[in-house]
N, CA and C atoms of all chains as a GROMACS GRO file, in nm:
protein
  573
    1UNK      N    1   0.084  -0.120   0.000
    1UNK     CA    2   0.000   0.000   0.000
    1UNK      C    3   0.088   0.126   0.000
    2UNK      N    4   0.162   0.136   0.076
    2UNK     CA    5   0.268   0.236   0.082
    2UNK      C    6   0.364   0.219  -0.011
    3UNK      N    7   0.379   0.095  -0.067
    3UNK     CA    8   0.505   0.145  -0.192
    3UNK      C    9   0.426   0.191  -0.308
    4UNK      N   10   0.254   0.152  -0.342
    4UNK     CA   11   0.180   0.191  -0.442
    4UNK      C   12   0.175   0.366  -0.445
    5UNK      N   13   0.131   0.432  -0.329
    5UNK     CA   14   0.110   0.516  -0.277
    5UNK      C   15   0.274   0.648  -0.324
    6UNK      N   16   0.350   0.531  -0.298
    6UNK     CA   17   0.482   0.633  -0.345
    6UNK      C   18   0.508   0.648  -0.488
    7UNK      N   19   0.459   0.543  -0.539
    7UNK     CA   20   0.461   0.538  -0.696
    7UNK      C   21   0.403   0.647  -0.770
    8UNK      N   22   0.227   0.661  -0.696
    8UNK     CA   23   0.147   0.724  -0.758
    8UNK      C   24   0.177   0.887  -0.712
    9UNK      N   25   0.308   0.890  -0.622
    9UNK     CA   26   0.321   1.046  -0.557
    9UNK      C   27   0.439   1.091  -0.658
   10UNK      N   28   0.528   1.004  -0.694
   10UNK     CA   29   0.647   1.012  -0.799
   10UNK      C   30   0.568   1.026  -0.920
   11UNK      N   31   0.468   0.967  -0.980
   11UNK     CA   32   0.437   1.018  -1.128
   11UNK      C   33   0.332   1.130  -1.068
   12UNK      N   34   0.288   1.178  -1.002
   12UNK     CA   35   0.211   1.298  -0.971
   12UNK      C   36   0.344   1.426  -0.965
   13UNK      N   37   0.457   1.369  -0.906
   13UNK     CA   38   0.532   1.471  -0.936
   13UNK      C   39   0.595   1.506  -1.030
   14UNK      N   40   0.626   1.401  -1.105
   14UNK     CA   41   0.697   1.380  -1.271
   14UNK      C   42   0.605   1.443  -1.368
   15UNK      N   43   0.473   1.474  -1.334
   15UNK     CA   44   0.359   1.527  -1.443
   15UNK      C   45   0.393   1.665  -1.381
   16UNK      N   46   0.409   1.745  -1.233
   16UNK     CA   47   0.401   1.838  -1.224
   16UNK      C   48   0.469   1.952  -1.304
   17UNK      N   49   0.641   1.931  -1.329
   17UNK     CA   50   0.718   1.990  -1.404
   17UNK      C   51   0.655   2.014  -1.509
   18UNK      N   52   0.636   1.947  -1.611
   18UNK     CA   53   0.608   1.956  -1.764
   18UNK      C   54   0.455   2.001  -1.750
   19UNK      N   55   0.337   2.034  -1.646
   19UNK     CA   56   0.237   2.075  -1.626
   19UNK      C   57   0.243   2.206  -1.630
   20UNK      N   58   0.357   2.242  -1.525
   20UNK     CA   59   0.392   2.413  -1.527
   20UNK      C   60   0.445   2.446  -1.637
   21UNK      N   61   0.522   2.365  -1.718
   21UNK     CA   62   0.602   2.425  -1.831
   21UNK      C   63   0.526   2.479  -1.911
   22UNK      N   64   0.393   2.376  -1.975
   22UNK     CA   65   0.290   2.393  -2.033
   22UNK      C   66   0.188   2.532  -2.041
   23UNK      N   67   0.181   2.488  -1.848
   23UNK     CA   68   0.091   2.618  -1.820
   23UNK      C   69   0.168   2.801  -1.872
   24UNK      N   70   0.250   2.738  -1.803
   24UNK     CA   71   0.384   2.877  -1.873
   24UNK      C   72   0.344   2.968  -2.006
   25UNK      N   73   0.387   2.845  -2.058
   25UNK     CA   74   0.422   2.837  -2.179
   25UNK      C   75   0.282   2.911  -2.305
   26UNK      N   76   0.171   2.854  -2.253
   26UNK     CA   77   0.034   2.890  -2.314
   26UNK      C   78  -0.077   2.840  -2.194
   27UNK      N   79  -0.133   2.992  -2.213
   27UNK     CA   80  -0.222   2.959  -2.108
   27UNK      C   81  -0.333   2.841  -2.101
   28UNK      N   82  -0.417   2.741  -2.006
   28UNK     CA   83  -0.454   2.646  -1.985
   28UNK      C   84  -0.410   2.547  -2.009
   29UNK      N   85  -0.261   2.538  -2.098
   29UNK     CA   86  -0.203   2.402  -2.201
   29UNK      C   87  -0.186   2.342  -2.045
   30UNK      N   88  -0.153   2.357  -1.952
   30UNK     CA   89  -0.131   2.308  -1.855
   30UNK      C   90  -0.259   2.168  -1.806
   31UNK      N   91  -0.352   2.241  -1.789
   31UNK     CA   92  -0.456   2.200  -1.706
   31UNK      C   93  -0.495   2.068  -1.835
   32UNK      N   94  -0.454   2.140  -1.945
   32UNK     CA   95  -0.535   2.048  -2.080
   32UNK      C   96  -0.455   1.908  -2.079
   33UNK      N   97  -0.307   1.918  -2.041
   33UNK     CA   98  -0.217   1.839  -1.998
   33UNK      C   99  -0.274   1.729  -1.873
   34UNK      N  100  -0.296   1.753  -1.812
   34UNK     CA  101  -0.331   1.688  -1.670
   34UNK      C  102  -0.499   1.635  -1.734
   35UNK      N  103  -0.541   1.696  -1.811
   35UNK     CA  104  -0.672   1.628  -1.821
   35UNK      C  105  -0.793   1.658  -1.818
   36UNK      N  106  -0.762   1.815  -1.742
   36UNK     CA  107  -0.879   1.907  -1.642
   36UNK      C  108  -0.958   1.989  -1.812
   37UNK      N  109  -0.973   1.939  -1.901
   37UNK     CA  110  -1.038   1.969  -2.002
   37UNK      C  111  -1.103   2.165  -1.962
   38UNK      N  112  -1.209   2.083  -1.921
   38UNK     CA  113  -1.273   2.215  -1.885
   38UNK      C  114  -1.200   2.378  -1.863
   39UNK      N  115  -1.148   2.347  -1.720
   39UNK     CA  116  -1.032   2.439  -1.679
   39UNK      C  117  -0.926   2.471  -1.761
   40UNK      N  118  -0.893   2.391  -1.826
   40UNK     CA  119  -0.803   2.436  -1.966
   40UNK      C  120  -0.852   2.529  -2.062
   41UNK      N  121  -0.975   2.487  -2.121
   41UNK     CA  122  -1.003   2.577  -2.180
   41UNK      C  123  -1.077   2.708  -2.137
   42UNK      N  124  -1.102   2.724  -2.039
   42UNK     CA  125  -1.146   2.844  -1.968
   42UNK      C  126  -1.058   2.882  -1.966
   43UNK      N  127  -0.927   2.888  -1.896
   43UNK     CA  128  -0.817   2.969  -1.886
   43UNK      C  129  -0.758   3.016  -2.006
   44UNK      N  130  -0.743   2.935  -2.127
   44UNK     CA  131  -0.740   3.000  -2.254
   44UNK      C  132  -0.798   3.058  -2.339
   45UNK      N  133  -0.968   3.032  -2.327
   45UNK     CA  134  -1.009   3.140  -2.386
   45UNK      C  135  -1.021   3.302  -2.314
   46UNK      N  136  -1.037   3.281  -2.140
   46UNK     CA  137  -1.035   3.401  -2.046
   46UNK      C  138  -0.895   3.471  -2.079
   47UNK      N  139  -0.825   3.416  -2.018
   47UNK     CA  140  -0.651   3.539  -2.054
   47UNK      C  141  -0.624   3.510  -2.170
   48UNK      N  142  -0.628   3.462  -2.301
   48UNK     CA  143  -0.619   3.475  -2.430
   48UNK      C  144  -0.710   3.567  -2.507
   49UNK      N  145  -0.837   3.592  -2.431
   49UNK     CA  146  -0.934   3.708  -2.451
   49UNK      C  147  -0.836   3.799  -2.404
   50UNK      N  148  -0.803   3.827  -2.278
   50UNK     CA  149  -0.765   3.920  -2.166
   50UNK      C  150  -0.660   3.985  -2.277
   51UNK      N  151  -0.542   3.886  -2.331
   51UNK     CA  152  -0.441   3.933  -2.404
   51UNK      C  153  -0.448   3.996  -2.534
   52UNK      N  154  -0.552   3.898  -2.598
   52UNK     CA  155  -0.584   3.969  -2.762
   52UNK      C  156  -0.632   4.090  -2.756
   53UNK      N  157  -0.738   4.109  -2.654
   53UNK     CA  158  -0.830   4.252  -2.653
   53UNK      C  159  -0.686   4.376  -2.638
   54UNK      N  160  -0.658   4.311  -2.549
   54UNK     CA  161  -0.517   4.416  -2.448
   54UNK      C  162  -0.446   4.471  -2.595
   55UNK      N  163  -0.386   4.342  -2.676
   55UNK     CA  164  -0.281   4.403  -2.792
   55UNK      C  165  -0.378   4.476  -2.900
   56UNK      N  166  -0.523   4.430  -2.896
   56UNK     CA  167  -0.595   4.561  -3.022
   56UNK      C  168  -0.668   4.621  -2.938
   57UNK      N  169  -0.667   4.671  -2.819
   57UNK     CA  170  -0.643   4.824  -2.760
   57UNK      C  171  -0.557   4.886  -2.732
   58UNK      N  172  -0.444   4.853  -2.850
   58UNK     CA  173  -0.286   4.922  -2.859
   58UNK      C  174  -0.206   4.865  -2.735
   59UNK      N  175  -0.177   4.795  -2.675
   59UNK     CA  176  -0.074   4.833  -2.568
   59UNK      C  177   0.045   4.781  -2.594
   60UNK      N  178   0.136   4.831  -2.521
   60UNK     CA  179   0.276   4.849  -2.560
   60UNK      C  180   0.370   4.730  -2.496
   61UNK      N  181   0.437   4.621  -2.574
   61UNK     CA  182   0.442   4.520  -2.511
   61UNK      C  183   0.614   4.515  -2.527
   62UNK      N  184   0.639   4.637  -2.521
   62UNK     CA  185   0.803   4.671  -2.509
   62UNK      C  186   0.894   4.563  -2.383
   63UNK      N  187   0.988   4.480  -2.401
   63UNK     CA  188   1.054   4.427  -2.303
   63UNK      C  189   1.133   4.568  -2.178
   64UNK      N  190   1.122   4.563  -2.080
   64UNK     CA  191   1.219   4.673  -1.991
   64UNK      C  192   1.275   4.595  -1.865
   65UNK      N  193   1.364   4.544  -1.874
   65UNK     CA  194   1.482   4.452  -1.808
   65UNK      C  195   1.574   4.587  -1.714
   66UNK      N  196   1.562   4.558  -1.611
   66UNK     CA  197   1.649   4.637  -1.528
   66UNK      C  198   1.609   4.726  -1.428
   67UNK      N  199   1.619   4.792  -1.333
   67UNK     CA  200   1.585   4.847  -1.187
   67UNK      C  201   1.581   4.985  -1.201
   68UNK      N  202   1.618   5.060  -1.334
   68UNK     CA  203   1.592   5.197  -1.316
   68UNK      C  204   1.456   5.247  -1.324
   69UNK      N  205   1.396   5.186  -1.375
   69UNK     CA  206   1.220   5.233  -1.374
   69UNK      C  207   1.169   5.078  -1.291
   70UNK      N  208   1.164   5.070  -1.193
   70UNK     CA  209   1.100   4.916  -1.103
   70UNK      C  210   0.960   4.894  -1.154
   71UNK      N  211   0.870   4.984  -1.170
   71UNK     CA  212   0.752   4.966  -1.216
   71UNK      C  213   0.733   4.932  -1.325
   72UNK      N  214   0.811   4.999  -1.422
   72UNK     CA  215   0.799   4.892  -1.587
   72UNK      C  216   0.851   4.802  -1.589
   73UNK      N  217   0.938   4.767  -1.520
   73UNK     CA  218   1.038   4.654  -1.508
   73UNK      C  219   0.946   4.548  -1.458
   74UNK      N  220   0.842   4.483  -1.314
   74UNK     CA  221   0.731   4.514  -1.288
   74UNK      C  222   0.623   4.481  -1.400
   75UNK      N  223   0.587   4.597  -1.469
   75UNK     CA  224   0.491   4.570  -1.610
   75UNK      C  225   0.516   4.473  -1.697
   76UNK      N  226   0.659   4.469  -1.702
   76UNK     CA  227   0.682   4.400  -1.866
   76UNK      C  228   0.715   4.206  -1.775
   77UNK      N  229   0.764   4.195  -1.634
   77UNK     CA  230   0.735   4.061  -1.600
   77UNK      C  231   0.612   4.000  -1.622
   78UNK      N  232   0.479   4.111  -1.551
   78UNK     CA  233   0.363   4.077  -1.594
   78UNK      C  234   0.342   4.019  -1.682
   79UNK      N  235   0.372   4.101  -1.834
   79UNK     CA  236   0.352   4.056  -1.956
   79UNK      C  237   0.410   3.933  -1.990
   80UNK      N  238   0.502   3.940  -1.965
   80UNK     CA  239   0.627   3.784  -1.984
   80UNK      C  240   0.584   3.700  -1.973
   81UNK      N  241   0.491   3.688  -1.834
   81UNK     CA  242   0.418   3.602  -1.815
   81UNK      C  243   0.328   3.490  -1.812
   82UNK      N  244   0.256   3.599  -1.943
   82UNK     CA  245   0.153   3.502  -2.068
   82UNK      C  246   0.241   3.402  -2.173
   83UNK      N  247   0.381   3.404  -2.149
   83UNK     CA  248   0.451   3.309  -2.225
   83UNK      C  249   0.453   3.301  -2.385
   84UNK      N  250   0.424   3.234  -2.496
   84UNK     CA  251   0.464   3.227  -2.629
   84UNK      C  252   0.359   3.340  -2.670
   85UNK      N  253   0.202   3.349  -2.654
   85UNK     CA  254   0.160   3.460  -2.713
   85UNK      C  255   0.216   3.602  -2.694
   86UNK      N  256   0.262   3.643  -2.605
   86UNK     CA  257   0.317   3.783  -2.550
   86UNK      C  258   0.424   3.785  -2.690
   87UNK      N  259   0.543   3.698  -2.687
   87UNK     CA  260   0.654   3.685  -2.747
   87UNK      C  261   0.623   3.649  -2.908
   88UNK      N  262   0.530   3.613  -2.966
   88UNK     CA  263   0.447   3.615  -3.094
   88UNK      C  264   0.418   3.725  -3.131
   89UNK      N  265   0.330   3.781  -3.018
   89UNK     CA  266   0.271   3.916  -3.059
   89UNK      C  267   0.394   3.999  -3.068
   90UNK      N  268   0.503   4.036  -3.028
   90UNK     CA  269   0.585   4.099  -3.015
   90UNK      C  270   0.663   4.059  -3.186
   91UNK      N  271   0.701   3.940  -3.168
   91UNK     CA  272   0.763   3.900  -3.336
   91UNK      C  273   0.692   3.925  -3.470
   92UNK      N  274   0.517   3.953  -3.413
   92UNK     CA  275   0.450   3.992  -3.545
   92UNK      C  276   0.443   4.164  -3.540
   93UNK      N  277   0.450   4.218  -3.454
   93UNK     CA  278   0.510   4.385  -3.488
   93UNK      C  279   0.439   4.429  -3.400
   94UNK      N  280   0.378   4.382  -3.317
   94UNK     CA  281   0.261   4.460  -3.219
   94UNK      C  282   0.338   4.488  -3.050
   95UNK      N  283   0.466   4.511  -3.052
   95UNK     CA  284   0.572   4.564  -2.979
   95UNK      C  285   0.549   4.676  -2.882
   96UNK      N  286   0.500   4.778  -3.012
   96UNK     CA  287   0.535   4.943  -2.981
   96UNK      C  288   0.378   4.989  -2.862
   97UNK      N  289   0.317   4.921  -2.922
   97UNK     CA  290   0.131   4.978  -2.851
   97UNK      C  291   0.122   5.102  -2.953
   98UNK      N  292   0.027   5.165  -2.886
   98UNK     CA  293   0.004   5.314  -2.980
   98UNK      C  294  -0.002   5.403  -2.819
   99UNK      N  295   0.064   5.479  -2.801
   99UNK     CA  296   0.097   5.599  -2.658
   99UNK      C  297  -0.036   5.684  -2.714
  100UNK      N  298  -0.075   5.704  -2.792
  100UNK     CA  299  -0.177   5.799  -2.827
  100UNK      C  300  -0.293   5.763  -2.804
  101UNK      N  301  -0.306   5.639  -2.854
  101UNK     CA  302  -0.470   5.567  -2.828
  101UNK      C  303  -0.553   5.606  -2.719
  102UNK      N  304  -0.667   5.626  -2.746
  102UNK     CA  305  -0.716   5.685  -2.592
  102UNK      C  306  -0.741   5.508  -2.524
  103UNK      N  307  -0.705   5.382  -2.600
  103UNK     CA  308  -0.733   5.230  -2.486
  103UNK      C  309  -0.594   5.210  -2.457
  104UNK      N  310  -0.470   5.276  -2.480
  104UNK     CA  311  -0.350   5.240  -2.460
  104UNK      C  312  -0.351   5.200  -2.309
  105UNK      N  313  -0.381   5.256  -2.200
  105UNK     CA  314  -0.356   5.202  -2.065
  105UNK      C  315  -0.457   5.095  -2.036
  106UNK      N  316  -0.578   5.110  -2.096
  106UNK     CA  317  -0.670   4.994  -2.102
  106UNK      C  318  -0.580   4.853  -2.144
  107UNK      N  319  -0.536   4.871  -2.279
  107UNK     CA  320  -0.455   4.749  -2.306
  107UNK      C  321  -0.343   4.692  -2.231
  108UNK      N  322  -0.317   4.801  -2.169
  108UNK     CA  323  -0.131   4.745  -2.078
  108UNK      C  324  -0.225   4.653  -1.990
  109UNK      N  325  -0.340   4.754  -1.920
  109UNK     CA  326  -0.390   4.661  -1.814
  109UNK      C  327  -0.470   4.511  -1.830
  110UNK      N  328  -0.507   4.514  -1.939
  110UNK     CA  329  -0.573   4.395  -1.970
  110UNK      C  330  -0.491   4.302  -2.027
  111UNK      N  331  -0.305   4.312  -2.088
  111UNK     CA  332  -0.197   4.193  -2.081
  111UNK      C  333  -0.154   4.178  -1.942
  112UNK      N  334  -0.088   4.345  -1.862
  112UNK     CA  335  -0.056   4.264  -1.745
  112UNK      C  336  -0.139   4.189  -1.660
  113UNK      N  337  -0.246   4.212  -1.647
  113UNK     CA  338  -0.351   4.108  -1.573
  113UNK      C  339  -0.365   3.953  -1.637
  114UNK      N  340  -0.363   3.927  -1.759
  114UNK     CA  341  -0.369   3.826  -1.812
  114UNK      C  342  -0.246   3.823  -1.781
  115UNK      N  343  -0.132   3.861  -1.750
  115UNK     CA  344   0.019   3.776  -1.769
  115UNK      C  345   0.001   3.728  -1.587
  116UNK      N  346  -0.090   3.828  -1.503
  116UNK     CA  347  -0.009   3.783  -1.397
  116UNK      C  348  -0.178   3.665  -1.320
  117UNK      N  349  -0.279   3.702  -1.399
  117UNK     CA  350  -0.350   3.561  -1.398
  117UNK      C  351  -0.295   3.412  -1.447
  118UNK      N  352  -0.200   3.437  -1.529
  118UNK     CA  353  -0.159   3.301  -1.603
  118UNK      C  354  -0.047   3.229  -1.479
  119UNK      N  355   0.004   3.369  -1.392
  119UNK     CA  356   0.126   3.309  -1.267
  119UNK      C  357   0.004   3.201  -1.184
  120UNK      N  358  -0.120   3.227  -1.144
  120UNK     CA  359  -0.204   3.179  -1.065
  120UNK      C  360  -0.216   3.040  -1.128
  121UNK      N  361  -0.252   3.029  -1.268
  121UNK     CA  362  -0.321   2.926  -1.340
  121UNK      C  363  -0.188   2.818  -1.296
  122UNK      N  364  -0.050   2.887  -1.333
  122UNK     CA  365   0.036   2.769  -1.314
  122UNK      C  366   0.061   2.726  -1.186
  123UNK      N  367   0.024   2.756  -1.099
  123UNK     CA  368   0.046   2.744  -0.970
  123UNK      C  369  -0.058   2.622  -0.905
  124UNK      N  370  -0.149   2.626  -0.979
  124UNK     CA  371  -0.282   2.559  -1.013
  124UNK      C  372  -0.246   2.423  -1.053
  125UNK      N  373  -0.180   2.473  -1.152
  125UNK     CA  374  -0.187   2.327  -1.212
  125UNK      C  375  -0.096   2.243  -1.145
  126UNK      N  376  -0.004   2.322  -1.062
  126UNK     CA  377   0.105   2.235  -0.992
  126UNK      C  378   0.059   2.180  -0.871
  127UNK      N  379  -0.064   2.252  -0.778
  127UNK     CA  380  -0.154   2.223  -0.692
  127UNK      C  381  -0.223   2.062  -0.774
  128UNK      N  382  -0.272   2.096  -0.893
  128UNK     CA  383  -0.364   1.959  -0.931
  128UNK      C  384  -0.263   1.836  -1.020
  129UNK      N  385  -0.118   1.891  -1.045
  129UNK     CA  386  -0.079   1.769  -1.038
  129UNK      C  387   0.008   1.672  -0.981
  130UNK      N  388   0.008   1.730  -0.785
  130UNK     CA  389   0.101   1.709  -0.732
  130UNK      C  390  -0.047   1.635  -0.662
  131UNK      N  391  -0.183   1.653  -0.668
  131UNK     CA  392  -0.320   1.613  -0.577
  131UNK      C  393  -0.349   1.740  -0.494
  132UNK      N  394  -0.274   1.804  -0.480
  132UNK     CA  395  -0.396   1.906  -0.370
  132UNK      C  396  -0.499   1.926  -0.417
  133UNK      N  397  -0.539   1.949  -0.567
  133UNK     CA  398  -0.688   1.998  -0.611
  133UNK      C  399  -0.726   1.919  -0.707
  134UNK      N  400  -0.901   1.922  -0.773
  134UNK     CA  401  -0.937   1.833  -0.852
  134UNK      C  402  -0.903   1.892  -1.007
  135UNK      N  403  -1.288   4.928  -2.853
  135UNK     CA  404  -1.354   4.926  -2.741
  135UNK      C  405  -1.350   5.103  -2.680
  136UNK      N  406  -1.419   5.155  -2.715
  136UNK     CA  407  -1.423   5.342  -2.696
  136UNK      C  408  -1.469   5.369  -2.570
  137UNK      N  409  -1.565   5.282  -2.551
  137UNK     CA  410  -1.681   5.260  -2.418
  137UNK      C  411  -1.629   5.277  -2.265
  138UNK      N  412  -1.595   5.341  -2.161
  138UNK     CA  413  -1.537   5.323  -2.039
  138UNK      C  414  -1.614   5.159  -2.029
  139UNK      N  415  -1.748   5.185  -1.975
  139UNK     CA  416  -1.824   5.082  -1.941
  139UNK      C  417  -1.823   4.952  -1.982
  140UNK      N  418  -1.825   4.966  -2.136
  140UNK     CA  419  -1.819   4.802  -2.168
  140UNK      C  420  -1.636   4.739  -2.173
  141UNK      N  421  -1.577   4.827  -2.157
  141UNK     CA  422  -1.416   4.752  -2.109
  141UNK      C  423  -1.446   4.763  -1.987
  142UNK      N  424  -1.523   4.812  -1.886
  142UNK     CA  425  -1.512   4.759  -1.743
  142UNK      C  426  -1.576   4.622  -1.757
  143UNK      N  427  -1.704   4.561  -1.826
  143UNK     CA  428  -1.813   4.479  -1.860
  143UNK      C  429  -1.688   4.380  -1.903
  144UNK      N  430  -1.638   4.421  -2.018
  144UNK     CA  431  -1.532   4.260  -2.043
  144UNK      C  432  -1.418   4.216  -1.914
  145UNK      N  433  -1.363   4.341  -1.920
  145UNK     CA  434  -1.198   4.282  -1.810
  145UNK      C  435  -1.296   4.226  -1.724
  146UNK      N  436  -1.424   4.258  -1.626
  146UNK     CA  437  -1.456   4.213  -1.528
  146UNK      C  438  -1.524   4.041  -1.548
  147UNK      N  439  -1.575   4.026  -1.655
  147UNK     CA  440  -1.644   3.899  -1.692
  147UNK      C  441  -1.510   3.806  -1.680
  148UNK      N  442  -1.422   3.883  -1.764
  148UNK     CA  443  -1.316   3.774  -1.795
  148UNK      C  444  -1.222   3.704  -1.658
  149UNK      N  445  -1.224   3.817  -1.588
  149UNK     CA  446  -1.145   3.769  -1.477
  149UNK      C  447  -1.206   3.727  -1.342
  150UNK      N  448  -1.338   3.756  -1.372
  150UNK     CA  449  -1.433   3.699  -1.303
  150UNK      C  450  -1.429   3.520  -1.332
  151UNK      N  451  -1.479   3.489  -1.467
  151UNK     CA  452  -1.434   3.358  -1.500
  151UNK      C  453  -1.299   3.314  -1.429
  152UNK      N  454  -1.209   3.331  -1.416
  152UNK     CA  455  -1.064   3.251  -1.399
  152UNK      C  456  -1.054   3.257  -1.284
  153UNK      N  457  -1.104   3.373  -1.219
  153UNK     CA  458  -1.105   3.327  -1.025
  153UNK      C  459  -1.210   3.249  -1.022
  154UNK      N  460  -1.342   3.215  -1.046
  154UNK     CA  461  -1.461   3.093  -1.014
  154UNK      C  462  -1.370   2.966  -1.072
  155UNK      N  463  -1.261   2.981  -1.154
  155UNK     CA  464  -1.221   2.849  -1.179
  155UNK      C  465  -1.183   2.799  -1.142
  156UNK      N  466  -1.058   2.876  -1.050
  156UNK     CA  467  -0.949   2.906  -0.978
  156UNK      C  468  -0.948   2.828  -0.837
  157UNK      N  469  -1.053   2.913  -0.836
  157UNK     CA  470  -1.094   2.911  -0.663
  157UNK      C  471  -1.209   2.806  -0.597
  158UNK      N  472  -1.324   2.776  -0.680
  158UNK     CA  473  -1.427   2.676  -0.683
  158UNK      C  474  -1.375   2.563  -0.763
  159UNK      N  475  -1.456   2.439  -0.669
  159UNK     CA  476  -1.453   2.320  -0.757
  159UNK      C  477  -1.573   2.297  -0.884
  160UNK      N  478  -1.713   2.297  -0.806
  160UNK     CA  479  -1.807   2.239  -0.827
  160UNK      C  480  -1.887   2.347  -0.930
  161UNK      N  481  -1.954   2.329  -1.012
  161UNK     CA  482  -2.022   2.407  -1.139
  161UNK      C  483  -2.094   2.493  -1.048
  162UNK      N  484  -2.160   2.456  -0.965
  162UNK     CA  485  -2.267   2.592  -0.943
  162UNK      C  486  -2.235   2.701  -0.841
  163UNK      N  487  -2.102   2.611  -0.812
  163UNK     CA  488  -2.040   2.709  -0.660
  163UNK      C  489  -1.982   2.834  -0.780
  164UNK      N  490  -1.855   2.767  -0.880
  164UNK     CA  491  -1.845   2.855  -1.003
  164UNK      C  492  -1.883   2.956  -1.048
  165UNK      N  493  -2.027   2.903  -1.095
  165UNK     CA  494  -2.119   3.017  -1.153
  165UNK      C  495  -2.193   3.110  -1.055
  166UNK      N  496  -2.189   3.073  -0.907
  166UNK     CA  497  -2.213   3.199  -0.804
  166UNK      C  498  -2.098   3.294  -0.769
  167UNK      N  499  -1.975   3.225  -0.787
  167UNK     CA  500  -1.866   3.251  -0.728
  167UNK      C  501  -1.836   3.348  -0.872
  168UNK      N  502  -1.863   3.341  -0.984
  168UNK     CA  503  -1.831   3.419  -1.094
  168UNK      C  504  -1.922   3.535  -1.084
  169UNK      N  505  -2.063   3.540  -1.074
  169UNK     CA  506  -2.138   3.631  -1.085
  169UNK      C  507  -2.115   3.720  -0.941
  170UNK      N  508  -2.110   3.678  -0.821
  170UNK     CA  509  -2.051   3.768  -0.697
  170UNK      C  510  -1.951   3.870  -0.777
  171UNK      N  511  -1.826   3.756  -0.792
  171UNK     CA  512  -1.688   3.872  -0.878
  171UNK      C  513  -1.777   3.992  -0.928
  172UNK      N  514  -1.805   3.929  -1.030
  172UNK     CA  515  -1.833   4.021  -1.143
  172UNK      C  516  -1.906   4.133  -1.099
  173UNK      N  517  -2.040   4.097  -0.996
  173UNK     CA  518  -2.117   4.210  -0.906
  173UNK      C  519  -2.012   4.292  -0.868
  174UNK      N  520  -1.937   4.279  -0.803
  174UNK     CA  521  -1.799   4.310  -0.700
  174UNK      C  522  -1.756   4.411  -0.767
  175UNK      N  523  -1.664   4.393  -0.912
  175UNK     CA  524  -1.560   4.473  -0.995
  175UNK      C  525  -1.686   4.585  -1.033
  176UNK      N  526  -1.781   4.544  -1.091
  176UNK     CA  527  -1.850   4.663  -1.178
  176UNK      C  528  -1.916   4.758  -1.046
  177UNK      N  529  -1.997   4.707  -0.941
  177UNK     CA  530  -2.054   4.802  -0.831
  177UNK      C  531  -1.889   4.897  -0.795
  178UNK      N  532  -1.816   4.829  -0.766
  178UNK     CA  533  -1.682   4.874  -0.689
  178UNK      C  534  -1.655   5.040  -0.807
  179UNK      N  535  -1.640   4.968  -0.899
  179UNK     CA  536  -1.596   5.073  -1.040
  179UNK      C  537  -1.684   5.196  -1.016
  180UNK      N  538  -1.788   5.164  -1.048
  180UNK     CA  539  -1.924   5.280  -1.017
  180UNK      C  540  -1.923   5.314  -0.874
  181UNK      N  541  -1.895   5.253  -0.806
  181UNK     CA  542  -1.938   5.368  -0.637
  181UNK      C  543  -1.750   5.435  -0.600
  182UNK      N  544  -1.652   5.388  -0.690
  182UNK     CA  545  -1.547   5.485  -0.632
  182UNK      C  546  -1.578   5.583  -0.776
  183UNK      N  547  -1.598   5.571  -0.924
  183UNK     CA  548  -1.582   5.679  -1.006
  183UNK      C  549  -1.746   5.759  -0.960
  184UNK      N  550  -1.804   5.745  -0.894
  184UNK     CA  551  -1.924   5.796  -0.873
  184UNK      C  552  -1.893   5.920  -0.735
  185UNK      N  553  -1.743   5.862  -0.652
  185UNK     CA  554  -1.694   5.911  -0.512
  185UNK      C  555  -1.547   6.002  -0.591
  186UNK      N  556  -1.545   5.988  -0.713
  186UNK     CA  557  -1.460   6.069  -0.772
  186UNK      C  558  -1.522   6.150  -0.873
  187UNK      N  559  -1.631   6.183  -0.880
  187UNK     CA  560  -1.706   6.269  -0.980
  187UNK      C  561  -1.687   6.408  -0.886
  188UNK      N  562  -1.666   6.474  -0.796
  188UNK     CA  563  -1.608   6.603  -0.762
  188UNK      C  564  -1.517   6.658  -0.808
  189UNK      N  565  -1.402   6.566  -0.799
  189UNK     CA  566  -1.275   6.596  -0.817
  189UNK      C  567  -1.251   6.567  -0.990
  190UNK      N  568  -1.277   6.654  -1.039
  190UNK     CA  569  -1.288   6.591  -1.238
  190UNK      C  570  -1.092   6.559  -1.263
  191UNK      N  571  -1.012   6.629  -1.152
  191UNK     CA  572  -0.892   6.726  -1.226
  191UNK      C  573  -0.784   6.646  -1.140
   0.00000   0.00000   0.00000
């Protein structure tokens, strides 16, 4: 019973890694990984909404690496966050935002929230594939 | 999206969804636990820009 028990705690932990990577990586791929269907795709269509709306209400998805401005520095982890779409959107030209737009701060706020909802989702998934949650 | 209101109406739906997902197990705890949020963000929005309508500046 107890050596079954350790078995099933070693592949619960062996799924966890590559669960977070997933989750990381694109939002819900995680949960879709583990199985949690549902929850997968909620989380990708919610912060994949959150993100698409964000980049066509202009926002500015500039990288800022370093401690002289902490708050953009700050902003742009947020963004990082959302994993391959952030870094897509950025490779297809949608980088700059528009500073003029009257949704420009609308959009920052609706990637960084989706980048720093997607920190939760993975955290989640490491909760459901280690067993703490269903 | 030009609207103050209906970008408060989406960000709040949307992130309303991912905390009921988040946070609840069961479908109907979910869908109370989503519609509370969502009550929450949009009343909250309207009674502080409603407590900031003095101050325009």
């Amino acid at each position: 019973m107890e050596r079954e028990k350790a078995i099933v705690d070693e592949r619960r932990a062996g799924a966890a890694i590559p669960a977070c990577l997933f989750a990381f990586l694109v939002p819900g791929a995680g949960h879709l990984y583990l199985g949690r269907v549902t929850k997968g795709l909620a989380f990708l269509g919610a912060i994949g909404a959150l993100f698409a709306l964000g980049v066509l209400m202009d926002a500015g998805l500039q990288m800022h690496l370093g401690f002289d401005d902490p708050l953009a520095f700050l902003r742009s982890l947020a963004q990082m966050a959302l994993g391959v779409p952030y870094f897509l959107a950025r490779a297809f030209g949608f980088e700059a935002g528009k500073v003029t737009s009257a949704t420009y701060e609308y959009g920052n706020t609706f990637t960084e929230v989706g980048g720093l909802l997607n920190i939760l989702v993975v955290l989640d998934a490491y909760d459901v594939a280690v067993g703490r949650k269903r | 999206m030009a609207s103050h209101l209906l970008v408060l109406i989406v960000f709040s739906t949307l992130v309303s969804v991912v905390f009921a997902m988040l946070l609840r197990e069961d479908r109907k705890a979910r869908v109370r636990f989503a519609l509370m949020t969502f009550g929450a963000f949009v009343l909250s929005a309207v009674v502080v820009g409603w407590l900031m309508y003095p101050f325009p500046s």
